[in-house]
SEVEXBA-36653 format. One line per field, with one value per residue (C-alpha): residue number from 0; residue in three letters; chain; x, y, z. Coordinates in Angstrom, 3 decimals. Layout:
# residues N
pos <- NUM/...
code <- ALA/...
unit <- A/...
px <- X/...
py <- Y/...
pz <- Z/...
# end
This chain:
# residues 468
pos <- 0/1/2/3/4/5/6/7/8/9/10/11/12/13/14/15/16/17/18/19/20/21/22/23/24/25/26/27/28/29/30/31/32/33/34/35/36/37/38/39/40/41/42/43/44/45/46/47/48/49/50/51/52/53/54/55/56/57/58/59/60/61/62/63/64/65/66/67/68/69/70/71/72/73/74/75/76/77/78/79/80/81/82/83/84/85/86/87/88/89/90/91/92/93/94/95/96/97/98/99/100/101/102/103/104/105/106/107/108/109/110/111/112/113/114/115/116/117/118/119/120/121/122/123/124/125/126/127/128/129/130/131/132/133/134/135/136/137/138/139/140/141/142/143/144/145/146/147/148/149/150/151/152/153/154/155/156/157/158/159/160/161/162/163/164/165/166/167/168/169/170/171/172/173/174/175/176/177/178/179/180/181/182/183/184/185/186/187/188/189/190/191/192/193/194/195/196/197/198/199/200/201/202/203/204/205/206/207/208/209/210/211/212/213/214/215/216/217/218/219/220/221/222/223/224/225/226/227/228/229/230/231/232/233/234/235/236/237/238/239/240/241/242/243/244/245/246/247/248/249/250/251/252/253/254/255/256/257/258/259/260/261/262/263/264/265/266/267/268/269/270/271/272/273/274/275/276/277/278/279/280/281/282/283/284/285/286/287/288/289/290/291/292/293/294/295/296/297/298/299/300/301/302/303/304/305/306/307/308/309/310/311/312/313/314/315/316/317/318/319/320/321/322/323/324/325/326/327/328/329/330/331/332/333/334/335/336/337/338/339/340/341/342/343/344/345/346/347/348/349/350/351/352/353/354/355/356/357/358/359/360/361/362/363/364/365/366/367/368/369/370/371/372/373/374/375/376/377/378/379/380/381/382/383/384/385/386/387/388/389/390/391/392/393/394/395/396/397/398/399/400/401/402/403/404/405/406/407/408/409/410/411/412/413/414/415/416/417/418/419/420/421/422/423/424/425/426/427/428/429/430/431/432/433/434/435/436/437/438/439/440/441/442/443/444/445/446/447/448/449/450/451/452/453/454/455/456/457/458/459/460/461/462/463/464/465/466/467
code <- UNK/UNK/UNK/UNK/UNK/UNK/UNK/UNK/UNK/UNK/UNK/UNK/UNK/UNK/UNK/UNK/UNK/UNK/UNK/UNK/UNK/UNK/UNK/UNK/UNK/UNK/UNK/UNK/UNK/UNK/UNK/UNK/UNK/UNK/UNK/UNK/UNK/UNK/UNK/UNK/UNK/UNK/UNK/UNK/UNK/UNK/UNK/UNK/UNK/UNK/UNK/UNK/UNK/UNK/UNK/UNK/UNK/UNK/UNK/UNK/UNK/UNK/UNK/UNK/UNK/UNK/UNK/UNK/UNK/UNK/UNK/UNK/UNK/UNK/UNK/UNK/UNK/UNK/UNK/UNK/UNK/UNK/UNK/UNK/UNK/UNK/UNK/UNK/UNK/UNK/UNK/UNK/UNK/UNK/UNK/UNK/UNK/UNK/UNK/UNK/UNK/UNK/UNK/UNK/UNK/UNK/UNK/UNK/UNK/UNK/UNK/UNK/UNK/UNK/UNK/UNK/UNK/UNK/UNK/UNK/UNK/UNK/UNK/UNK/UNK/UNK/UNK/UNK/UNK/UNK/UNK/UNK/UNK/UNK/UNK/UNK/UNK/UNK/UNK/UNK/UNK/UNK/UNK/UNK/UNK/UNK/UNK/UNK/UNK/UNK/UNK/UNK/UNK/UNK/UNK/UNK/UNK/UNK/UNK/UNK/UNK/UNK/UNK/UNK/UNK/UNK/UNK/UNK/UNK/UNK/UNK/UNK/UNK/UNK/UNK/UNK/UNK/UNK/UNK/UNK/UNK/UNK/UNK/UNK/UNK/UNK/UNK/UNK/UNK/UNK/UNK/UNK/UNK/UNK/UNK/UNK/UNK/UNK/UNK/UNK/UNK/UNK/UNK/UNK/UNK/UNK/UNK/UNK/UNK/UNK/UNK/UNK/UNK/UNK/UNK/UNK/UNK/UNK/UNK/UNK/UNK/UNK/UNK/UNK/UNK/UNK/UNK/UNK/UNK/UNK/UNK/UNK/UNK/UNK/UNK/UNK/UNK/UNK/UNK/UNK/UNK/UNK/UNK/UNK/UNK/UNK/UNK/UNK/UNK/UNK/UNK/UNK/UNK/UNK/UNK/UNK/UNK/UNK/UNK/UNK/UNK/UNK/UNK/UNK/UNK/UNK/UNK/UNK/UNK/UNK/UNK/UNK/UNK/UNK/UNK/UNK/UNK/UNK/UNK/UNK/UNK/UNK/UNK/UNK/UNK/UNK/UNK/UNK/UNK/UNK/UNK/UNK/UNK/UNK/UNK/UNK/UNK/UNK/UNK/UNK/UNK/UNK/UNK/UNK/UNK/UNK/UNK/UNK/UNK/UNK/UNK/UNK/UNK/UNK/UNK/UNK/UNK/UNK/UNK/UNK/UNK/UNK/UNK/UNK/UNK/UNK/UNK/UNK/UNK/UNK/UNK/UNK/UNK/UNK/UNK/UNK/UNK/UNK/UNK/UNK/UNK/UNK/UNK/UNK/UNK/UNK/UNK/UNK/UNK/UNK/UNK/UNK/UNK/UNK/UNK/UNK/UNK/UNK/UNK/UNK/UNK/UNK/UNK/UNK/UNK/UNK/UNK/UNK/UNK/UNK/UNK/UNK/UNK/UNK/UNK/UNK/UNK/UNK/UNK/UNK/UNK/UNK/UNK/UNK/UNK/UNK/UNK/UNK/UNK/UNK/UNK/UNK/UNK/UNK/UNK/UNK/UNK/UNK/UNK/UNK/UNK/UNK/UNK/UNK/UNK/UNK/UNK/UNK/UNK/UNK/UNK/UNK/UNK/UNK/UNK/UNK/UNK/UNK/UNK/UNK/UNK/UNK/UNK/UNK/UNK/UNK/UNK/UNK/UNK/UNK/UNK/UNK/UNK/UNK/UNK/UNK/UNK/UNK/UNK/UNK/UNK/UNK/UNK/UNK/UNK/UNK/UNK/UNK/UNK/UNK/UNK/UNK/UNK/UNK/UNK/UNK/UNK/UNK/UNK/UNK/UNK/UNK/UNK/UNK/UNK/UNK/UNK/UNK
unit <- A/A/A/A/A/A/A/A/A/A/A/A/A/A/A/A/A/A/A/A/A/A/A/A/A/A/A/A/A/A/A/A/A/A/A/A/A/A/A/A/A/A/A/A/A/A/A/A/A/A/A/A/A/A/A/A/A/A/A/A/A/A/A/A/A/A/A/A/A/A/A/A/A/A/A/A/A/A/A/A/A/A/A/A/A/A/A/A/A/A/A/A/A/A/A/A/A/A/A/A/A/A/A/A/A/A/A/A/A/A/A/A/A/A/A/A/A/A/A/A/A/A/A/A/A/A/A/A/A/A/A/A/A/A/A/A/A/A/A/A/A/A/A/A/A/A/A/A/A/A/A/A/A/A/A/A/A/A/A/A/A/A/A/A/A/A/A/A/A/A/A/A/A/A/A/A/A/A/A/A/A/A/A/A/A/A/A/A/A/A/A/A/A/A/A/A/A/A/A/A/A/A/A/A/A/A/A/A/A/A/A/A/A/A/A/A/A/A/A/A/A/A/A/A/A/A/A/A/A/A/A/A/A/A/A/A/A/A/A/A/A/A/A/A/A/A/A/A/A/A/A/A/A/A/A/A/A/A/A/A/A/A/A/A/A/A/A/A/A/A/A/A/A/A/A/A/A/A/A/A/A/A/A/A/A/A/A/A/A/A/A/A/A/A/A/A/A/A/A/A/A/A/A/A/A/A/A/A/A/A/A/A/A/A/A/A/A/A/A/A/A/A/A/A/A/A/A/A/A/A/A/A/A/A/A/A/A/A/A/A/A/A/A/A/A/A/A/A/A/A/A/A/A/A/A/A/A/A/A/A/A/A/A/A/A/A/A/A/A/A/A/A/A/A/A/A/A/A/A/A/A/A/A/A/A/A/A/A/A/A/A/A/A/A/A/A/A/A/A/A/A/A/A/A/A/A/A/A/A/A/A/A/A/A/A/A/A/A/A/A/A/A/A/A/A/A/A/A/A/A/A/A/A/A/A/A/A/A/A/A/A/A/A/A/A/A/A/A/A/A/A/A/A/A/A/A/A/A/A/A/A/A/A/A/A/A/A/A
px <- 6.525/9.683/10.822/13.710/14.442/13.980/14.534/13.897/13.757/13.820/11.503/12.569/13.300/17.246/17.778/15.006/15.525/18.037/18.150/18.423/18.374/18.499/18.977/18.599/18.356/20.490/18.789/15.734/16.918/18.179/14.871/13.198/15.816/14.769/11.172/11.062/13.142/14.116/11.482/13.325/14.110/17.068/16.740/18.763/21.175/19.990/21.098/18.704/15.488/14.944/14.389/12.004/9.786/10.128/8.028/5.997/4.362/4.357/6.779/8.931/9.782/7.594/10.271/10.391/8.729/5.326/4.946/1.459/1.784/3.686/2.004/-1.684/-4.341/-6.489/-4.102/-4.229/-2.156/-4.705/-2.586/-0.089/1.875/3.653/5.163/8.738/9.493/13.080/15.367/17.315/16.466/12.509/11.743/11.153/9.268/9.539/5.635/4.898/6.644/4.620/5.225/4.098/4.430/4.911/5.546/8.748/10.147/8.931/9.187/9.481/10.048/9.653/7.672/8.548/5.544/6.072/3.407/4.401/5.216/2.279/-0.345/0.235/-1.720/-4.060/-2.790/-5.740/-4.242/-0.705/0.103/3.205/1.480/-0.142/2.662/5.065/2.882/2.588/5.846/6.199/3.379/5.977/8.689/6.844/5.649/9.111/10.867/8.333/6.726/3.221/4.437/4.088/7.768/10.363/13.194/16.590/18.985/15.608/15.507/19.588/19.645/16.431/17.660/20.661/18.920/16.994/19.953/19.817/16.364/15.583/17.914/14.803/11.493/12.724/15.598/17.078/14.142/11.268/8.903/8.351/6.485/6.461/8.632/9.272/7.187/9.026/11.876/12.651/14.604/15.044/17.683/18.598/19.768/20.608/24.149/26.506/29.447/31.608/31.189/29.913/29.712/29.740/26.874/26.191/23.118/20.912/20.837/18.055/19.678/22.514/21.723/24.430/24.777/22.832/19.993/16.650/13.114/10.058/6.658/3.890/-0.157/-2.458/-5.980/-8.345/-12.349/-15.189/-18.306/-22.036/-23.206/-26.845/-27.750/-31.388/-33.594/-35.042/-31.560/-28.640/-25.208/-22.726/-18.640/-16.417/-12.813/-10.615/-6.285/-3.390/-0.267/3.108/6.396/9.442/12.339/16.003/17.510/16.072/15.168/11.325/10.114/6.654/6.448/3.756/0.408/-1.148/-3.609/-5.842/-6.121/-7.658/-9.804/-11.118/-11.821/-14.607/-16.334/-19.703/-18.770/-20.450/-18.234/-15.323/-14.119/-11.763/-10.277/-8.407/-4.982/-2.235/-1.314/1.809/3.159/6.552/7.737/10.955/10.003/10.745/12.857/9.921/7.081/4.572/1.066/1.334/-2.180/-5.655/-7.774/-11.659/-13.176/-16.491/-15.869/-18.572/-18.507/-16.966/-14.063/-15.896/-19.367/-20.624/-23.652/-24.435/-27.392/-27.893/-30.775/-31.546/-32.959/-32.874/-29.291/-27.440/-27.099/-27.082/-24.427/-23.892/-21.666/-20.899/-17.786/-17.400/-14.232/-14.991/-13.274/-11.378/-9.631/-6.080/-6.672/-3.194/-3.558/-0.877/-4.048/-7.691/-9.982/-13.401/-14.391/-17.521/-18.542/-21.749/-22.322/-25.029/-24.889/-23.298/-19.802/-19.289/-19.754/-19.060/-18.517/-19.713/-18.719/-16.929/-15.489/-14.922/-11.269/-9.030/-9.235/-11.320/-10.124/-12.502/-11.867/-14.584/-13.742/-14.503/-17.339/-15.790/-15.044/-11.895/-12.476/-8.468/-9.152/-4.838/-3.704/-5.573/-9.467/-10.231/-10.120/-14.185/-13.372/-16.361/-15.911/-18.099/-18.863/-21.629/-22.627/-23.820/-22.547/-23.681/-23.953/-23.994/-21.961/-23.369/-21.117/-22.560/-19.796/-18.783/-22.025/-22.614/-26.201/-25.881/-25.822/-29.130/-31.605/-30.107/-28.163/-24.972/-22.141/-19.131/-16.072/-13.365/-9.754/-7.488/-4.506/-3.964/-0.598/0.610/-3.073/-5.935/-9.610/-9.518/-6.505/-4.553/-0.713/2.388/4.849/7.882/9.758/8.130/9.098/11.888/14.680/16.807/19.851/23.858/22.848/21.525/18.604/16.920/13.225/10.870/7.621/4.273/0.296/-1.533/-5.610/-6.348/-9.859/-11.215/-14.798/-15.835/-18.884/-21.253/-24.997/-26.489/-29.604/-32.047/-31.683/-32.141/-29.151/-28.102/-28.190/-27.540/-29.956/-27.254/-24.557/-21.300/-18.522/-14.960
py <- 28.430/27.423/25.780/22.709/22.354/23.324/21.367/21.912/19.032/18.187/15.316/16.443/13.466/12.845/14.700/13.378/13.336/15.872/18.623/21.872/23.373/22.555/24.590/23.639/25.682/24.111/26.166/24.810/20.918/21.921/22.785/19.384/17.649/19.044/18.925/15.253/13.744/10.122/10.039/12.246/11.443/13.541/15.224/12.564/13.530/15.576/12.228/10.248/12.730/12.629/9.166/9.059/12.071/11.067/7.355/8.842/11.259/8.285/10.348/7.258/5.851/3.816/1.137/0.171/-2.418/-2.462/-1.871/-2.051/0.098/2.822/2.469/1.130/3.304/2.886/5.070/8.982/11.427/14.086/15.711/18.405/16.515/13.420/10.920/9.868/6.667/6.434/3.437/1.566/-0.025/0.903/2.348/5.893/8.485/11.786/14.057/16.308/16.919/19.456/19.545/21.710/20.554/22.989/21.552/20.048/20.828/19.786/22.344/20.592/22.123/20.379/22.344/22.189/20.772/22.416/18.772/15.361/13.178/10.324/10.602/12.250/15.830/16.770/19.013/21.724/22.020/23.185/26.318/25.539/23.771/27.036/29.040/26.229/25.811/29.916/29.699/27.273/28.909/32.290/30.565/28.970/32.782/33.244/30.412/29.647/33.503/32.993/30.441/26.893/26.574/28.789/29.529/27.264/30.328/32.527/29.316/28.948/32.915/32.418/29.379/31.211/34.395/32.057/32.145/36.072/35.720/33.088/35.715/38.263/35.881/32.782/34.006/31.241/29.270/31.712/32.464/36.290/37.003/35.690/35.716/38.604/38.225/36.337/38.310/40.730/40.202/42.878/45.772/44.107/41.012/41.785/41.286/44.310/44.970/44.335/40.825/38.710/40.147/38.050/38.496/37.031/34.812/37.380/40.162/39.986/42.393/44.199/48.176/50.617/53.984/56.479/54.786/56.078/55.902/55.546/56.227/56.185/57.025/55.670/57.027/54.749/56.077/54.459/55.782/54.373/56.740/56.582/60.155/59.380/61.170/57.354/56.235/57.484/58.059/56.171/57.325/56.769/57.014/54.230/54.720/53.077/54.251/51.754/51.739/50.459/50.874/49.219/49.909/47.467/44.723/43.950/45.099/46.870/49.007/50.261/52.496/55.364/55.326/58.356/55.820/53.480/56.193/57.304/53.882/53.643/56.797/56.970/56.938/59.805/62.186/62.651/64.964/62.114/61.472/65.320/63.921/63.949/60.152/59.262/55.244/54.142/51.147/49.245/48.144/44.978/44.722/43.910/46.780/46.799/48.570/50.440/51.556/51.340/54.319/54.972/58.405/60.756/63.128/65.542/64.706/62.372/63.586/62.681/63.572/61.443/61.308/58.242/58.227/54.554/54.595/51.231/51.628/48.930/47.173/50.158/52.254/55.686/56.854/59.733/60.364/63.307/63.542/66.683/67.107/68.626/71.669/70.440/68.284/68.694/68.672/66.282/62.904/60.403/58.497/59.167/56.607/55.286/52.067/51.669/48.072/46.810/42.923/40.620/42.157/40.844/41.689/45.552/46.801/50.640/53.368/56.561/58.781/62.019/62.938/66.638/65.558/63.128/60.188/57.119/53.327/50.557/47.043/45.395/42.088/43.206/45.372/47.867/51.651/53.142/56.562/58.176/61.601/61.754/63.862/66.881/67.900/70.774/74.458/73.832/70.347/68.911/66.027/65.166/61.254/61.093/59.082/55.760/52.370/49.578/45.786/44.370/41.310/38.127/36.630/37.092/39.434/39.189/38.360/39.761/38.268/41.675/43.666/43.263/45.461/49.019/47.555/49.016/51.132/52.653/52.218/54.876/54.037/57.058/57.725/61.835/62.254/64.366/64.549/62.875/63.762/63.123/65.504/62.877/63.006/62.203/64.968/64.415/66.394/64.424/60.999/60.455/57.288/56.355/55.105/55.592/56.619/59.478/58.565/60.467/60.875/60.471/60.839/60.523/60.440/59.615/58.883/56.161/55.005/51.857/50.413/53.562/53.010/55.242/53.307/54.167/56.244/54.893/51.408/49.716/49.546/47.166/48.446/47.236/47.467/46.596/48.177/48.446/46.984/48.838
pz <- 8.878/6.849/4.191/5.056/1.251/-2.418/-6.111/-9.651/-11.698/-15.064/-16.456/-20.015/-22.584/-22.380/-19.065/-17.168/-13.465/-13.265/-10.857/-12.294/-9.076/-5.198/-1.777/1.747/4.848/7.953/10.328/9.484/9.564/12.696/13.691/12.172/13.741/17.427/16.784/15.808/18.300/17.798/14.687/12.587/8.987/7.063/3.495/1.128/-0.944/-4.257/-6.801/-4.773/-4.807/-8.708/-8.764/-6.046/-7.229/-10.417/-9.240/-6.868/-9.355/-12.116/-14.687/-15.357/-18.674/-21.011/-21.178/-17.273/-16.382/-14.657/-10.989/-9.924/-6.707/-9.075/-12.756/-12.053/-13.276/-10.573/-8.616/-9.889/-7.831/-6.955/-4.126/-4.508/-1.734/-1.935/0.264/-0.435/0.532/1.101/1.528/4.085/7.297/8.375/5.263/6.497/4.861/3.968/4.305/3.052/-0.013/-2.161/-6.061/-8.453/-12.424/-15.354/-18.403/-18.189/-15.079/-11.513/-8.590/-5.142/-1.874/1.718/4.371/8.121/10.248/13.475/14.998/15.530/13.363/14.366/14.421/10.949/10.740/8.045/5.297/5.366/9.315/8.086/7.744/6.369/3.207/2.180/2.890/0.456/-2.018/-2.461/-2.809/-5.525/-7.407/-7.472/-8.317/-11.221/-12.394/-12.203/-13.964/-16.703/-17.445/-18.618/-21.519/-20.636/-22.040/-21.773/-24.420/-22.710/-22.688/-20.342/-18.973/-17.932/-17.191/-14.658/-12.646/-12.397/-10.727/-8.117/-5.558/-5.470/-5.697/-2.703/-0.621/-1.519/-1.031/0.956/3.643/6.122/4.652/5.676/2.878/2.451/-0.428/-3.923/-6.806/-9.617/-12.695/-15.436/-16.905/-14.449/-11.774/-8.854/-9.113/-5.355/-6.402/-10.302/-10.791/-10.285/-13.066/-10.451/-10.208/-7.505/-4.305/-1.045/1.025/4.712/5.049/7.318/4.445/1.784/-0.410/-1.262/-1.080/-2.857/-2.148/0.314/2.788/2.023/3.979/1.228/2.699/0.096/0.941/-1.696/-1.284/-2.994/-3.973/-5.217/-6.624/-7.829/-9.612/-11.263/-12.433/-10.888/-8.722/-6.839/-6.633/-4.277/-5.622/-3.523/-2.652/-0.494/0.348/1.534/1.607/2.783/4.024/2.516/4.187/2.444/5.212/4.380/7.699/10.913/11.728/12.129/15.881/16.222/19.140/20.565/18.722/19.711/21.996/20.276/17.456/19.356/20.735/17.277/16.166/18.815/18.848/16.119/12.380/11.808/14.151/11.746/14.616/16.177/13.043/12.578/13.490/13.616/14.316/15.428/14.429/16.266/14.570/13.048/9.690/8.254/5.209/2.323/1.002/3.670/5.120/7.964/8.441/6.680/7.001/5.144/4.993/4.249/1.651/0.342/-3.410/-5.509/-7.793/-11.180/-11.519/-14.891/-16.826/-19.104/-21.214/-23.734/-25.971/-28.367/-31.766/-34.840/-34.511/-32.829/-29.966/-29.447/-26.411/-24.814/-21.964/-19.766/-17.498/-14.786/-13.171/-9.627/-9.359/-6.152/-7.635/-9.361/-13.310/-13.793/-14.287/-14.709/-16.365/-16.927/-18.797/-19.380/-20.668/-22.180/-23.308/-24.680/-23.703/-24.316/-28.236/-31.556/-32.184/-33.356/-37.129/-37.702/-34.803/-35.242/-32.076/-31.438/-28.113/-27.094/-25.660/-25.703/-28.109/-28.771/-28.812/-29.878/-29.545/-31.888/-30.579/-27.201/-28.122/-25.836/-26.287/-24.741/-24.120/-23.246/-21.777/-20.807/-18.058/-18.164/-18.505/-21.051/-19.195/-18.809/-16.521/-18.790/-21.426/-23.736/-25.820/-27.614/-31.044/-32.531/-32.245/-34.754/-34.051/-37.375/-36.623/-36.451/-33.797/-30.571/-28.484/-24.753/-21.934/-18.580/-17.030/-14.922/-18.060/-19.972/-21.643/-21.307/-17.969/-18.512/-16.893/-17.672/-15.238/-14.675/-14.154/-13.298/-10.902/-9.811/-7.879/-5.006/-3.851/-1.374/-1.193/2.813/3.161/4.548/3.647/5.762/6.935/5.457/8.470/11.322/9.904/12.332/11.983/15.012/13.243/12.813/9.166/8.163/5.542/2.989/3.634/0.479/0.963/-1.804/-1.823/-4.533/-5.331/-7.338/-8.733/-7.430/-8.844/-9.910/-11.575/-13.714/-14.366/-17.803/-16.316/-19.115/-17.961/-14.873/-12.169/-9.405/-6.112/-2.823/0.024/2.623/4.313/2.639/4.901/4.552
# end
């Protein structure tokens, strides 16, 4: 799945059809070339591919002339790829081109299809498609930020990052991941003080300094909570372990057989699961997931309480939050959000909170209760008060959420901890290489749905399994 080659054109008035940016990868026209055979058609020069976009999509200017196969009506692109039709003898073509319009620049790539050429293959079929079209879809993140039109100078300073960046996402033509958001561009490819440095074609980046190893564990939970006798509280734990290694070349080795061993015994014997695990493996050069574990544990960090009563035109709330006591009181972030749909818009707020602070966004009809990095010394928080709908705009609606159907959802991150237990050993994580790397190694638990039901109301439950 590669790319043969890349534009950005402008269809702006007074520089339309230029091409603000181009690159091609020989090794993949190399490829097209062999695949084709005696049906292959080259990539025409960059002056020639404005002008033929530029018809095939139907941007030309209001003073040509009509051309009923180009201008009719009756004939609406719909696809996002295109078929060049190029010049010369036996008008060859050029499929699939894939475009991508934002305001007033046109992104264009052209994917290698690893099929022949006739009889032509469907587009849903092509891997490649997907895999281009991804692309474009970063690059246009990238390029045009979440405005529809970019200042010229972001605009200039951008296209001129794309090189470094294409080195990152797109190397030798093979799509990797997506672009940066808008306005940043990676420390790898930002330019050094130094100048420009030359860098050979098989490097995605340009490290400085000492190689290190990064291996991060995030431990994910979720929790249904319902504070009800008839209705069973649901947790679980679910983590990943991420790799970032700057030093080989991708080459996965072999895995452990007592993994695959653990994976088949019954769910319920958490005996096979005690570890340790050993993974031999050459990383590729992008973050990636080395393993996906889930796990049973016997409570769930946050016990909560949520009580919603309706009188005349308000609500009365009160919420209780119980940090379990084996769990690290530090946070990097702890909050609860609280909204109210299927009501008016807000009037006045009348709540007190026994730590933290209180946000409300009226607009949103939704409280933002910021407990901050620590629980008091009694790992209990307190919200309780009176919230007011005297508004006579209708707020933000949720068919899940009506009566006293409500919930509030947690969002909080703890570091240097996992409920499972599960963390990497920095001293076993072992790198056969010249260099002599610096091992880092984190774990952190992060909230994921977590859920508490207001126990007053009624509450959604499943009757199925859950699948991890």
């Amino acid at each position: 799945m590669s790319i043969r080659a890349l534009w950005v054109v402008s269809h702006e008035k007074g520089e339309s059809g230029k091409v603000r940016f181009s690159r091609r990868f020989p090794t993949v026209e190399l490829r097209a070339k062999s695949l084709a055979g005696t049906q292959y058609v080259a990539v025409p020069e960059d002056r020639v591919i404005p002008k033929l976009l530029l018809t095939e999509l139907g941007l030309v200017d209001a003073d040509k002339p009509y051309v009923e196969v180009r201008d009719d009506c009756a004939r609406q692109h719909r696809s996002p790829a295109v078929e060049l039709r190029l010049d010369g003898p036996g008008r060859r073509t050029l499929w699939p081109l894939l475009t991508v319009t934002q305001g007033a620049l046109i992104l264009a790539c052209l994917p290698l299809v690893e099929a022949p050429p006739e009889p032509r293959p469907p587009l849903p079929s092509l891997a490649s498609v997907s895999q281009g079209l991804a692309l474009l879809s970063g690059l246009q993140d990238f390029l045009c930020g979440p405005g529809a039109k970019p200042e010229p100078d972001v605009l200039a300073s951008r296209l001129a990052a794309l090189p470094s960046v294409l080195l990152q996402v797109c190397p030798l033509g093979r799509p990797l991941d997506t672009p940066p958001p808008a306005g940043s561009v990676p420390a790898a490819v930002a330019p050094s003080p130094g100048g420009a440095q030359k860098q050979p074609a098989w490097k995605a980046g340009v490290h400085r300094g000492r190689a290190v190893v990064s291996v991060a564990l995030t431990e994910k939970v979720r929790s249904m909570q319902y504070s009800k006798s008839s209705q069973q509280d649901i947790w679980d734990v679910y983590g990943m372990v991420m790799c970032k290694d700057i030093l080989v070349h991708p080459c996965v080795t072999s895995l452990d057989a007592s993994i695959l061993t653990a994976c088949s015994v019954d769910e319920n014997d958490s005996s096979a699961f005690s570890g340790p695990y050993k993974f031999p493996f050459s990383p590729p050069l992008e973050l990636f997931r080395l393993c996906s574990y889930t796990s049973q544990v016997p409570v769930p960090p946050i016990l909560g309480s949520y009580q919603l009563k309706a009188e005349e035109n308000h609500l009365k709330v009160n919420v209780v939050l119980k940090l379990h006591e084996s769990v690290k009181n530090s946070f990097e972030y702890c909050e609860a959000h609280i909204p109210f749909f299927n009501q008016n818009l807000m009037g006045s707020v009348e709540v007190k909170v026994s730590s933290g602070q209180l946000e409300v966004s009226k607009e949103k009809n939704l409280l933002v209760w910021v407990l901050g990095q620590k629980f008091p010394k009694s790992r209990e928080a307190t919200l309780e008060g009176t919230v007011h709908f005297s508004g006579t705009v209708a707020g933000p609606t949720d068919p899940l959420c009506t009566g006293l159907t409500a919930y509030i959802k947690l969002y909080f991150r703890v570091p240097d901890l996992t409920l499972s237990g599960c963390c990497v050993d920095q001293h076993s994580v072992q790198v056969y290489s010249s260099a002599k790397p610096r091992i880092v190694t984190t774990r952190e638990l992060v909230s994921s749905e977590y859920y508490i039901w207001n126990s007053t109301g009624e509450a959604p439950v499943s009757s199925g399994l859950m699948v991890l």
